[in-house]
MOPAC internal coordinates of N, CA, C and O (Angstrom, degrees):
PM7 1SCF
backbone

  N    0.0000 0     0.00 0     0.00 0    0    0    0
  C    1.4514 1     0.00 0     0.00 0    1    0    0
  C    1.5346 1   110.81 1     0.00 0    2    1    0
  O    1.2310 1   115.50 1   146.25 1    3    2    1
  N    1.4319 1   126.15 1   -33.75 1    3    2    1
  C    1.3855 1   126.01 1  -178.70 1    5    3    2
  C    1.3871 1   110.16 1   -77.33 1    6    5    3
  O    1.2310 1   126.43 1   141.87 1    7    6    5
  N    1.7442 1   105.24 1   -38.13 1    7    6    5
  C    1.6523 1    92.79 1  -178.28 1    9    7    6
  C    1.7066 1   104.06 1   -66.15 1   10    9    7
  O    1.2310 1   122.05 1   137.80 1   11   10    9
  N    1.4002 1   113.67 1   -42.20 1   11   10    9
  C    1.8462 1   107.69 1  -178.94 1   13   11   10
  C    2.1338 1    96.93 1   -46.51 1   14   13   11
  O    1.2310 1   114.47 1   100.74 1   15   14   13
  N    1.0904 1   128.09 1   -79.26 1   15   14   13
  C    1.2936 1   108.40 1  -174.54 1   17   15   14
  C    1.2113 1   152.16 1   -33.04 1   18   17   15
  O    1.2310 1   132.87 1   142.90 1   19   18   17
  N    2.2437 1    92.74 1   -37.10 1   19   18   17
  C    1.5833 1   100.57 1   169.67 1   21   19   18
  C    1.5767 1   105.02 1   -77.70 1   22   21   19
  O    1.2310 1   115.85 1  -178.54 1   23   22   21
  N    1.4397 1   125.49 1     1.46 1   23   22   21
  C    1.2739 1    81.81 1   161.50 1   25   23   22
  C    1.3610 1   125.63 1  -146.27 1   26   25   23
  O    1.2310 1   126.79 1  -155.19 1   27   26   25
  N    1.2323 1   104.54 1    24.81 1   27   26   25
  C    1.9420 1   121.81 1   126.51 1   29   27   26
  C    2.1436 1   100.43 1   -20.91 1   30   29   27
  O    1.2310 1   136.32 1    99.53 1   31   30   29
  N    1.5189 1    86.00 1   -80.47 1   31   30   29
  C    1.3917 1    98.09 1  -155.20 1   33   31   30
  C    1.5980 1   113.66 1   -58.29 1   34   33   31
  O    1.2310 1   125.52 1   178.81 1   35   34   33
  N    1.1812 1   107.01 1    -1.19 1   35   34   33
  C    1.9481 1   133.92 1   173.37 1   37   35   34
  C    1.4673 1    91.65 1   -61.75 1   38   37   35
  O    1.2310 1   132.90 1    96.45 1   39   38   37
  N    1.8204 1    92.69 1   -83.55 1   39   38   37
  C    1.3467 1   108.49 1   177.37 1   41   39   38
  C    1.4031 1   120.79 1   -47.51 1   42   41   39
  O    1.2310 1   106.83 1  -176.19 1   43   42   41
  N    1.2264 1   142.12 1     3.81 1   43   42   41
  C    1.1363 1   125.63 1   178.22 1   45   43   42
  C    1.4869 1   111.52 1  -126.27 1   46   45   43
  O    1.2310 1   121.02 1   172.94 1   47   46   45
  N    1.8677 1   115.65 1    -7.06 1   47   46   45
  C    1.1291 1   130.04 1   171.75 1   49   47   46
  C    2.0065 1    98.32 1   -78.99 1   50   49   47
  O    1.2310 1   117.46 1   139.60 1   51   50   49
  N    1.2283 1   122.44 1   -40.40 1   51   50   49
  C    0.9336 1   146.74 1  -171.91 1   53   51   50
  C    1.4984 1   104.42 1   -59.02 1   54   53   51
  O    1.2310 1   119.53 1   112.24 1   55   54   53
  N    1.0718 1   118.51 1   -67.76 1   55   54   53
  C    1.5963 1   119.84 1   174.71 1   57   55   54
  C    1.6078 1   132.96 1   -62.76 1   58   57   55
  O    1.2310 1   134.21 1   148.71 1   59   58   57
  N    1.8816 1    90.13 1   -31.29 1   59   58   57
  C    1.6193 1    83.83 1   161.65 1   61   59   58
  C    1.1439 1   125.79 1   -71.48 1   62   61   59
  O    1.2310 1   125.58 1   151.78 1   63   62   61
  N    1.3161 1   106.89 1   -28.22 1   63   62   61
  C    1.7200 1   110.35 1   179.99 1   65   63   62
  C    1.2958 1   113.69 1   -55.25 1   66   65   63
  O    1.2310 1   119.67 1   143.88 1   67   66   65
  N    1.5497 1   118.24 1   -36.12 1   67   66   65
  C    1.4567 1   136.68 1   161.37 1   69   67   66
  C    1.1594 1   110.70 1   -14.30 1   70   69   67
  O    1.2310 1   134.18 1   105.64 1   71   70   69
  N    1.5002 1    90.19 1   -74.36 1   71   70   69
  C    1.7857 1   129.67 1  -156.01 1   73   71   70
  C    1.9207 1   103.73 1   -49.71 1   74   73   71
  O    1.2310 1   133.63 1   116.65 1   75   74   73
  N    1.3299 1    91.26 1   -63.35 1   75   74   73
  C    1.7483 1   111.31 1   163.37 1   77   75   74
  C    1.3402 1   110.31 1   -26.20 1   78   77   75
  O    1.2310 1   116.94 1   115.53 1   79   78   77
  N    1.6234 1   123.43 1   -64.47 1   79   78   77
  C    1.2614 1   143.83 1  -140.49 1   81   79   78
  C    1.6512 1    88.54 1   -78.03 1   82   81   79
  O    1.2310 1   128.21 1   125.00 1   83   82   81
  N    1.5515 1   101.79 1   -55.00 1   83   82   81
  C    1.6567 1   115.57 1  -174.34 1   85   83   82
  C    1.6405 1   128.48 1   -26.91 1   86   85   83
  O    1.2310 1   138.87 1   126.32 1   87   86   85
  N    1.7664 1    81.03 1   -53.68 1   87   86   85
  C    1.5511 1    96.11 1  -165.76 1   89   87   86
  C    1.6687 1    89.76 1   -98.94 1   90   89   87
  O    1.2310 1   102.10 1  -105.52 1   91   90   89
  N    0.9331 1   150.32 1    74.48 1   91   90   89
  C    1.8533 1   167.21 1   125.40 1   93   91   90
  C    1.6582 1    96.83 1  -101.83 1   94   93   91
  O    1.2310 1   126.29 1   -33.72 1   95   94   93
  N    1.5427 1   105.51 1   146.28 1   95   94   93
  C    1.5178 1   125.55 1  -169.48 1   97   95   94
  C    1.4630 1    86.10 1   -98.42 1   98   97   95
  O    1.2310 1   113.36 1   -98.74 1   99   98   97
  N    1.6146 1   130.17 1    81.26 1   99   98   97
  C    1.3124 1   118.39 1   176.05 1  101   99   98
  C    1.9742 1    99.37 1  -148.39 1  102  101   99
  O    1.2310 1   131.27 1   -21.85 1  103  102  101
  N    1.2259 1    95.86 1   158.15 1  103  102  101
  C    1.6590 1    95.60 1   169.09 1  105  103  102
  C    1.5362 1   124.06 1   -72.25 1  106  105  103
  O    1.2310 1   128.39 1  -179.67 1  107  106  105
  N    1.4186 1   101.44 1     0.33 1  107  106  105
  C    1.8458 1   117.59 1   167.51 1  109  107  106
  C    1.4005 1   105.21 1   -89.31 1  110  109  107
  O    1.2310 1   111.91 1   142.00 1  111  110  109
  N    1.0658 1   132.86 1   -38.00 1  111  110  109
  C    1.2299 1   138.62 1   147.49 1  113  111  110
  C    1.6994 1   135.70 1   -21.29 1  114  113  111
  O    1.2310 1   124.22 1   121.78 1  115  114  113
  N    1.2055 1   109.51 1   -58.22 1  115  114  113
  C    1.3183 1   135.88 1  -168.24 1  117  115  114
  C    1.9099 1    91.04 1   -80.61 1  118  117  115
  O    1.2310 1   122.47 1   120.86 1  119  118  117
  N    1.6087 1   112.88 1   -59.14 1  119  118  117
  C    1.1280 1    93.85 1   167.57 1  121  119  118
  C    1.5267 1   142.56 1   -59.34 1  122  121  119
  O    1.2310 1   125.74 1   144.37 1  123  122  121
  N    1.6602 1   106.57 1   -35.63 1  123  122  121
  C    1.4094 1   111.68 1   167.21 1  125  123  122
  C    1.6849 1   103.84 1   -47.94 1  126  125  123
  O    1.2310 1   120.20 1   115.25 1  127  126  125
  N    1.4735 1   117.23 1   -64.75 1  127  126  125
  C    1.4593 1   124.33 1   171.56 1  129  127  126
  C    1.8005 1   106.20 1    -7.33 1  130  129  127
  O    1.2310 1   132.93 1    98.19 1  131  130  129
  N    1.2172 1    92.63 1   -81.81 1  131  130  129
  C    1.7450 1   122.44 1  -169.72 1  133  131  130
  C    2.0782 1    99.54 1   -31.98 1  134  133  131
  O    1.2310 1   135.81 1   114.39 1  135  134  133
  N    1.4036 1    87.01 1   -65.61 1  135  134  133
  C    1.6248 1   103.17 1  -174.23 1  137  135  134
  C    1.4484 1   111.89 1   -56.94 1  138  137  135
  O    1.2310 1   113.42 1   135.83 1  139  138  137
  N    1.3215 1   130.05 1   -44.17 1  139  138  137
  C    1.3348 1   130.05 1  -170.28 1  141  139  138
  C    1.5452 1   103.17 1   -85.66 1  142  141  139
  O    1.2310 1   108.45 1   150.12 1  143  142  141
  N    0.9552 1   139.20 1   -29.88 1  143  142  141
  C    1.7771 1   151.20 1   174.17 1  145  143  142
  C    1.5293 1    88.78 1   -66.23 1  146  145  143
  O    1.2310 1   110.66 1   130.13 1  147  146  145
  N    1.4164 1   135.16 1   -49.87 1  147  146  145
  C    1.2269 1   128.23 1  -143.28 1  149  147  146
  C    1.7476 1    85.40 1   -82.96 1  150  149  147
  O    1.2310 1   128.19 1   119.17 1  151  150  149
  N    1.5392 1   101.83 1   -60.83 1  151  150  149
  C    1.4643 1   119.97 1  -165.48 1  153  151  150
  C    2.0474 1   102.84 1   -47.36 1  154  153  151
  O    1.2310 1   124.93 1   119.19 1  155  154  153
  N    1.1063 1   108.14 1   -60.81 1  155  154  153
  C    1.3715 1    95.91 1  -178.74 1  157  155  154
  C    1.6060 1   131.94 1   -93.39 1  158  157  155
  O    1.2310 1   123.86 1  -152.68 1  159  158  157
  N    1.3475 1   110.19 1    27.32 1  159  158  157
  C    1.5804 1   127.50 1   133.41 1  161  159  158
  C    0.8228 1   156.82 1   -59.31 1  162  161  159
  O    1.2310 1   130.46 1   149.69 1  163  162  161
  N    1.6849 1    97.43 1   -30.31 1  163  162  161
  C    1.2016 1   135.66 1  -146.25 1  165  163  162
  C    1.9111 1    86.53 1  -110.54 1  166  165  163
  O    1.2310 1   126.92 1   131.05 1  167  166  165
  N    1.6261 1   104.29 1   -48.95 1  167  166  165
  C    1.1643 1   122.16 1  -161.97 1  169  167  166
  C    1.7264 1   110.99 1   -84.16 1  170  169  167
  O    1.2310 1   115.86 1   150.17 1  171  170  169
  N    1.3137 1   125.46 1   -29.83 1  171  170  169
  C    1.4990 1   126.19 1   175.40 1  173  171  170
  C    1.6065 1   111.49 1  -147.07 1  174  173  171
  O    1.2310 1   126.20 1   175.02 1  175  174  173
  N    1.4158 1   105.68 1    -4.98 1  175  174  173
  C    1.7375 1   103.91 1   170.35 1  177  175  174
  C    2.0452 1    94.26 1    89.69 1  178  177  175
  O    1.2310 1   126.08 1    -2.48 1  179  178  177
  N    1.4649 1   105.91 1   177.52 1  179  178  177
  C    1.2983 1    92.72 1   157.68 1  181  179  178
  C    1.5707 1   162.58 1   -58.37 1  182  181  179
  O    1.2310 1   136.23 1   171.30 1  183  182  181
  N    1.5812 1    86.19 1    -8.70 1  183  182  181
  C    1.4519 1    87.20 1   178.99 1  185  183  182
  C    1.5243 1   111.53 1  -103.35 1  186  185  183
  O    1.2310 1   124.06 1  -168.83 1  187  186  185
  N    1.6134 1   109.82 1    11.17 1  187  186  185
  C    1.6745 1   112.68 1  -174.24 1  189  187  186
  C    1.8448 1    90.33 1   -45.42 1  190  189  187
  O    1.2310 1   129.54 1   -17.88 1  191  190  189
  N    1.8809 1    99.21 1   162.12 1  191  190  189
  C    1.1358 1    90.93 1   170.78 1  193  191  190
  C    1.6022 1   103.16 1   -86.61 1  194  193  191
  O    1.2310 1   110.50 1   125.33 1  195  194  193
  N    1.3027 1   135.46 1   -54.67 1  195  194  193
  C    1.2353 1   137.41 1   156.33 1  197  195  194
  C    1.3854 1   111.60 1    18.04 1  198  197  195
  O    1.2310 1   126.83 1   110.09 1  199  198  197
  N    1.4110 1   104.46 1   -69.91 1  199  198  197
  C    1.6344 1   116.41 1   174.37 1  201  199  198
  C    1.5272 1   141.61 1   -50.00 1  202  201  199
  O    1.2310 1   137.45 1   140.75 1  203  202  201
  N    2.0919 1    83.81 1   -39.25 1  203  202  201
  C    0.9646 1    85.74 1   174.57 1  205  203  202
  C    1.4596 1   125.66 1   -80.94 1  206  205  203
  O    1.2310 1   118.29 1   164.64 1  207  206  205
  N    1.5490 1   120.86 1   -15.36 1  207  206  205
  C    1.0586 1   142.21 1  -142.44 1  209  207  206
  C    1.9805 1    91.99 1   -81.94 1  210  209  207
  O    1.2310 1   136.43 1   127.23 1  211  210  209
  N    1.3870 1    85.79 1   -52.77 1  211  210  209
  C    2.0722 1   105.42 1  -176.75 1  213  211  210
  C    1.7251 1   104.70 1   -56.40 1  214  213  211
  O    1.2310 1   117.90 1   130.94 1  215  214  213
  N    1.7031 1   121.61 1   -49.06 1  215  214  213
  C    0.7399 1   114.54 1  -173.47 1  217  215  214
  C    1.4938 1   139.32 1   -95.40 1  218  217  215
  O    1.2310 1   122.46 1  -155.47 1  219  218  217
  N    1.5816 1   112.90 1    24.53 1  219  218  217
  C    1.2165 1   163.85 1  -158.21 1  221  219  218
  C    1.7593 1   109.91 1   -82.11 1  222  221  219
  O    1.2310 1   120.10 1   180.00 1  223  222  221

């Protein structure tokens, strides 16, 4: 049960860093973009909040 949480909290350290990466005017960017759009579509559809949160 602890390893399932630590690494939730991976994944969720992981995506903000994303998030960070996202909003920079760079071609690392555009890919973070790509991955996190893909990832939480995939993960709650459009109305995830996740989604909404990135695309905000």
């Amino acid at each position: 049960m602890r390893q399932l949480a630590k690494k939730r909290q991976d994944v969720i350290k992981l995506c903000e860093a994303l998030i960070d990466i996202a909003s920079m005017p760079s071609t690392l960017a555009v890919s973070a973009r790509t991955f996190l759009d893909a990832y939480f579509c995939q993960r709650g559809g459009d109305d995830s909040p996740y989604r909404l949160a990135f695309t905000c």
